[in-house]
Backbone as CSV, one residue per row, in Angstrom:
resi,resn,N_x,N_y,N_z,CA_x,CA_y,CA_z,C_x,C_y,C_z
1,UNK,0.819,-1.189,0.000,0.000,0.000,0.000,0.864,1.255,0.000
2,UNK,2.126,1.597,0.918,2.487,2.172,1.073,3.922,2.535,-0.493
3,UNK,3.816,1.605,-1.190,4.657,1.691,-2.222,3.900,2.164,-3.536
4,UNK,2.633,2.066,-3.451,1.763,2.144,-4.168,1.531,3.792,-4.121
5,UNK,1.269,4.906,-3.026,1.318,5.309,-2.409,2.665,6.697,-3.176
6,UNK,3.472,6.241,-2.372,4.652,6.620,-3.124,4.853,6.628,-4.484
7,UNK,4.933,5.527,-5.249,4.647,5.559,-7.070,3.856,6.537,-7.223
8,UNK,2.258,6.801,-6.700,1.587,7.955,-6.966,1.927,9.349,-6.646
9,UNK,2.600,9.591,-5.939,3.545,10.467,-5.403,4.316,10.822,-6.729
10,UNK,4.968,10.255,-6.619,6.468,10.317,-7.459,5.900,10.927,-8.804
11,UNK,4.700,9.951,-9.721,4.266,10.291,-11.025,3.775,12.005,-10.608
12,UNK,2.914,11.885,-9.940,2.244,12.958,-9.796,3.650,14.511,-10.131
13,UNK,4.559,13.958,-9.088,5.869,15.581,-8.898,6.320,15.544,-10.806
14,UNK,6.277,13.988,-11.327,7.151,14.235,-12.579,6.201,14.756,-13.417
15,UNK,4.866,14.668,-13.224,3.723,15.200,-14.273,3.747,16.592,-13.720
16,UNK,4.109,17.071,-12.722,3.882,18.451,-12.642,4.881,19.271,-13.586
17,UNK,6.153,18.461,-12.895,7.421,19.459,-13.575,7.131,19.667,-14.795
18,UNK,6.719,18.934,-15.674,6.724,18.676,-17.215,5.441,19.764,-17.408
19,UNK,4.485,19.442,-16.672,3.502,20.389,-17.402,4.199,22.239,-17.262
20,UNK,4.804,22.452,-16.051,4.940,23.988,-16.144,6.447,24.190,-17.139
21,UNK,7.182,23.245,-17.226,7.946,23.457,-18.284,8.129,24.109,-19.581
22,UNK,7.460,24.380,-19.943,7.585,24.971,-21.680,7.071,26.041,-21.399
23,UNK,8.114,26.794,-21.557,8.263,28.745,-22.137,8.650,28.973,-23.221
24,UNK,7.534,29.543,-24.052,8.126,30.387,-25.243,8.024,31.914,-25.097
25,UNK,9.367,31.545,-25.952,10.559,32.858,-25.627,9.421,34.607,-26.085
26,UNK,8.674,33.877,-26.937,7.650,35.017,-27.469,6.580,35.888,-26.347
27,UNK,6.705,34.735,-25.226,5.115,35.172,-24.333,5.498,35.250,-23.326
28,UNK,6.279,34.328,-23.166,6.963,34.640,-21.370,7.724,36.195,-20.605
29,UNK,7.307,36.088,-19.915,7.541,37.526,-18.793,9.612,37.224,-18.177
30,UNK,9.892,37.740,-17.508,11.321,37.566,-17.042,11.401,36.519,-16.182
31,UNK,10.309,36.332,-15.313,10.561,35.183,-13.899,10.112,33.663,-15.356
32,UNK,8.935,33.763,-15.886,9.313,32.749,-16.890,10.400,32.203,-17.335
33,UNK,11.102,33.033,-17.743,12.261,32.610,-18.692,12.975,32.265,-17.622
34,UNK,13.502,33.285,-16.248,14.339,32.358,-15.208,14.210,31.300,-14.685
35,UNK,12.545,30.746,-15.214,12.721,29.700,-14.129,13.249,28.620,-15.343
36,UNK,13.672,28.993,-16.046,14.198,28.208,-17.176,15.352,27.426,-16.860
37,UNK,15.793,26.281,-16.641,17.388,26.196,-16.374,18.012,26.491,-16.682
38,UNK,19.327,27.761,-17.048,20.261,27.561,-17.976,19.917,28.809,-18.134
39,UNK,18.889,29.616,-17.975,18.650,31.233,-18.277,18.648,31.733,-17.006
40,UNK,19.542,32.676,-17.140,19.655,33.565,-15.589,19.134,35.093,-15.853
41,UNK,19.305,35.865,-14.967,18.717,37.071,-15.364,19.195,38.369,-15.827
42,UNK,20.353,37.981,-16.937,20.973,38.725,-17.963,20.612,38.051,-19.079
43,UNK,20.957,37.049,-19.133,19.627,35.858,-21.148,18.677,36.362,-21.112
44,UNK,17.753,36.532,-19.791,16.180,36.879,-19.774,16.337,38.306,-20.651
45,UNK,16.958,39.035,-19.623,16.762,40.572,-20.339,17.255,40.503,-21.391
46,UNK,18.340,40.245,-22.185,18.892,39.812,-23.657,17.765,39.644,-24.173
47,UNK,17.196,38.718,-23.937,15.982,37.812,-25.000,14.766,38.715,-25.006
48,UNK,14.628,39.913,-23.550,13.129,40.301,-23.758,13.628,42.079,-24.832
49,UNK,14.918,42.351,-24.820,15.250,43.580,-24.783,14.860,43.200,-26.742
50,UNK,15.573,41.902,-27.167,15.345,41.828,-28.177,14.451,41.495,-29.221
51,UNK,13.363,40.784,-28.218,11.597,40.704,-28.593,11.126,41.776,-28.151
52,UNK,11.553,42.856,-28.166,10.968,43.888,-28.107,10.868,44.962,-29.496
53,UNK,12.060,44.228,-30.376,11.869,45.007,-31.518,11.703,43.637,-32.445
54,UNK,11.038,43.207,-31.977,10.098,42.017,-32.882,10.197,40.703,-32.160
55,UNK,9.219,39.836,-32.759,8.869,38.702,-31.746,9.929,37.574,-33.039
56,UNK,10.548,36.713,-32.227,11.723,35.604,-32.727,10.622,34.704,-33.713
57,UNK,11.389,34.800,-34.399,10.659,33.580,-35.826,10.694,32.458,-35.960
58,UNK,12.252,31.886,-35.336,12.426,30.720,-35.211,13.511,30.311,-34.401
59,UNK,14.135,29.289,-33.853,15.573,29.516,-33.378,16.663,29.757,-33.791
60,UNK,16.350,29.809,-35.210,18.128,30.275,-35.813,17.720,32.027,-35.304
61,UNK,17.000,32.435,-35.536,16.825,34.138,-35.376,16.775,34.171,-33.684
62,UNK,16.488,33.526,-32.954,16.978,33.723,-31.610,18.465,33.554,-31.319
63,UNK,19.185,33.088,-31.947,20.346,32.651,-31.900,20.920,33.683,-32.362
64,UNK,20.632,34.105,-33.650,21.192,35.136,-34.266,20.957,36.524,-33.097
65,UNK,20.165,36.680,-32.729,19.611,37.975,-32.061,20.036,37.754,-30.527
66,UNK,20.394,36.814,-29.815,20.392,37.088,-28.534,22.149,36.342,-28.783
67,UNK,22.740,37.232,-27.699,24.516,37.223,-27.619,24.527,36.064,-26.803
68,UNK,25.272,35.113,-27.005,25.892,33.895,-26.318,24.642,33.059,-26.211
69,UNK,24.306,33.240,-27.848,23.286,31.848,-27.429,23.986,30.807,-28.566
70,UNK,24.444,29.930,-29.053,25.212,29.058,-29.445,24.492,28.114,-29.697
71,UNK,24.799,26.818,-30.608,23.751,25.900,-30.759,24.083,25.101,-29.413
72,UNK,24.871,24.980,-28.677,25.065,24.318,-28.020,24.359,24.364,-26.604
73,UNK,24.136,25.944,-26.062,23.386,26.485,-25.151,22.061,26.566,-25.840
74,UNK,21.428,27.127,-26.950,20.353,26.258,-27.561,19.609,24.996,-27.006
75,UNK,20.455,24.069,-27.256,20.145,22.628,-27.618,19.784,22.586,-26.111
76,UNK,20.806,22.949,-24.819,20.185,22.812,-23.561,18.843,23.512,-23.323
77,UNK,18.752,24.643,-23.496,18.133,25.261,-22.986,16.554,24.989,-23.768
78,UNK,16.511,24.088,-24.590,15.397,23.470,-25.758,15.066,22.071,-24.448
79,UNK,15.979,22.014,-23.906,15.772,20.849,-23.793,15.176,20.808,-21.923
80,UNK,15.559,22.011,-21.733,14.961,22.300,-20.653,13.550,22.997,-20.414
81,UNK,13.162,23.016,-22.020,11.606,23.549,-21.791,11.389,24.978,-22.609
82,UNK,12.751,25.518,-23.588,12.366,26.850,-23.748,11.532,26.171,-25.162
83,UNK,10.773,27.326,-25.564,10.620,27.243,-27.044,10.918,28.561,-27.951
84,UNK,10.802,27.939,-28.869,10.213,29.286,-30.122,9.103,29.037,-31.133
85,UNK,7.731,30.097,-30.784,6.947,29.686,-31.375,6.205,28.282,-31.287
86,UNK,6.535,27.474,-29.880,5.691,26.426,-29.668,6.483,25.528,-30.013
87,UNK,7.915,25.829,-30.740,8.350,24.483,-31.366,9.891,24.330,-30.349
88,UNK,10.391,23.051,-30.032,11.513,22.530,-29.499,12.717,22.914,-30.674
89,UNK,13.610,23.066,-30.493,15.202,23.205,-31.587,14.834,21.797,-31.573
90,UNK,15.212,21.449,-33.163,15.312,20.510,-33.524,16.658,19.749,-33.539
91,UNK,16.793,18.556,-32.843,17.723,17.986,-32.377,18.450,17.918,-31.243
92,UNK,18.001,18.765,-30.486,18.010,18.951,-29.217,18.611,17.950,-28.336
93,UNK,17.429,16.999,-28.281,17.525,15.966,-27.794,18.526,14.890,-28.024
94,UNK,18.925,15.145,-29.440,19.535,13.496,-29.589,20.959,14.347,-29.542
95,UNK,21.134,15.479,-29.865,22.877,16.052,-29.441,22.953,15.960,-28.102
96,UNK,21.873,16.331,-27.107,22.038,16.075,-26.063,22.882,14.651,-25.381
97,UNK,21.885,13.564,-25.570,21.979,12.020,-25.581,23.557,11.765,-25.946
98,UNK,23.626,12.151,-27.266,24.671,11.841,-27.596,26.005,11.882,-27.108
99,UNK,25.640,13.426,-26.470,27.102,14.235,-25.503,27.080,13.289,-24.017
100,UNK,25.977,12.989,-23.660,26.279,12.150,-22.647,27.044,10.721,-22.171
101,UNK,26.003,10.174,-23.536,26.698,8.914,-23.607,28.518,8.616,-23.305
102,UNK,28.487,9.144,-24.347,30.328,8.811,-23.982,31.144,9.226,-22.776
103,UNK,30.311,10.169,-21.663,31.159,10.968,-20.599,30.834,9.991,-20.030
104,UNK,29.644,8.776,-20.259,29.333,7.850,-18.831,30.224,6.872,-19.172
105,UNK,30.245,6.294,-20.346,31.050,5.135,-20.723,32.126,5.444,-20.344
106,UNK,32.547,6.630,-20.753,33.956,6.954,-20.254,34.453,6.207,-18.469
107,UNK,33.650,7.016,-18.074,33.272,7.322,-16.381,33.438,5.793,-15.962
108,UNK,32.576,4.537,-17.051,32.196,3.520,-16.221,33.449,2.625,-16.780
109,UNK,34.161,3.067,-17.622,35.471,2.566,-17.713,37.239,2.791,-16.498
110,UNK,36.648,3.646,-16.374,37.398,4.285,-15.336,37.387,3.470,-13.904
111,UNK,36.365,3.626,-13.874,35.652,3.259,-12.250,36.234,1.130,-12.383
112,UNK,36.054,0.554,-13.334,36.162,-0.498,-14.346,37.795,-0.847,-13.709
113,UNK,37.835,0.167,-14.144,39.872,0.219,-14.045,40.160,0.095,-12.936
114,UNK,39.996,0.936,-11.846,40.060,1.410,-10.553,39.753,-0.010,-9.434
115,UNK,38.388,-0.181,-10.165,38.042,-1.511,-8.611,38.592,-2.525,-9.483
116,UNK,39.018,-2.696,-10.555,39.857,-3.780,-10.964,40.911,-4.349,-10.071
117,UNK,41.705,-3.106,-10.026,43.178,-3.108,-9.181,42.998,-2.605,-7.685
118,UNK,42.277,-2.582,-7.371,41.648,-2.417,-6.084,41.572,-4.018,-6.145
119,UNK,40.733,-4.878,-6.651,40.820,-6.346,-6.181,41.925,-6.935,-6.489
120,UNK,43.044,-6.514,-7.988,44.187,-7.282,-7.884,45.100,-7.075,-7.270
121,UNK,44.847,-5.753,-6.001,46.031,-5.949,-5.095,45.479,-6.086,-3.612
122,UNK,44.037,-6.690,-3.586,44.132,-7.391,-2.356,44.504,-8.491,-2.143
């Protein structure tokens, strides 16, 4: 009961996060965009100073228009919920994935190595 309980718990916090997640860059106010991960409150003002002389078209024109936005800070910050125009940067996700993968393999090679010789010199 009590695990049951908890599972409902748990879904419930991950269905929340997800629903208040997605800000587009077009409609959102400043505390919007901060609660963005990855946008602090110099991007915010960047991004609102520059939808102010027109609303972003797509993400290459946010990119183009707001200073130190990179595909790379992009791709996070897509992936943390911003939009443009309703839509995610495309690819987001799988550059994301991708960049990870290898820092873990890396990581679990390492660790691999380590308690290896940790047991061949007990």
């Amino acid at each position: 009961m009590i695990k049951k309980l908890m599972l409902a718990i748990a879904a419930l916090a991950a269905s929340a996060g997800f629903a208040f997640a997605q800000v587009d860059v077009n409609k959102a106010d400043a505390a919007a965009l901060d609660g963005v991960k990855g946008v602090g409150p110099s991007m915010s003002k960047a991004i609102l100073d520059e939808r102010s002389k027109g609303e972003f078209k797509d993400w290459a024109d946010l990119q183009k228009r707001v200073k130190g936005m990179g595909d790379k800070k992009a791709a996070k910050l897509s992936e943390a919920g911003l939009q443009v125009n309703g839509k995610a940067k495309e690819g987001a996700a799988i550059a994301a994935k991708g960049e990870a993968r290898p820092a873990k393999a890396g990581a679990a090679k390492g660790a691999g190595t380590a308690s290896g010789e940790a047991k061949g010199s007990m």
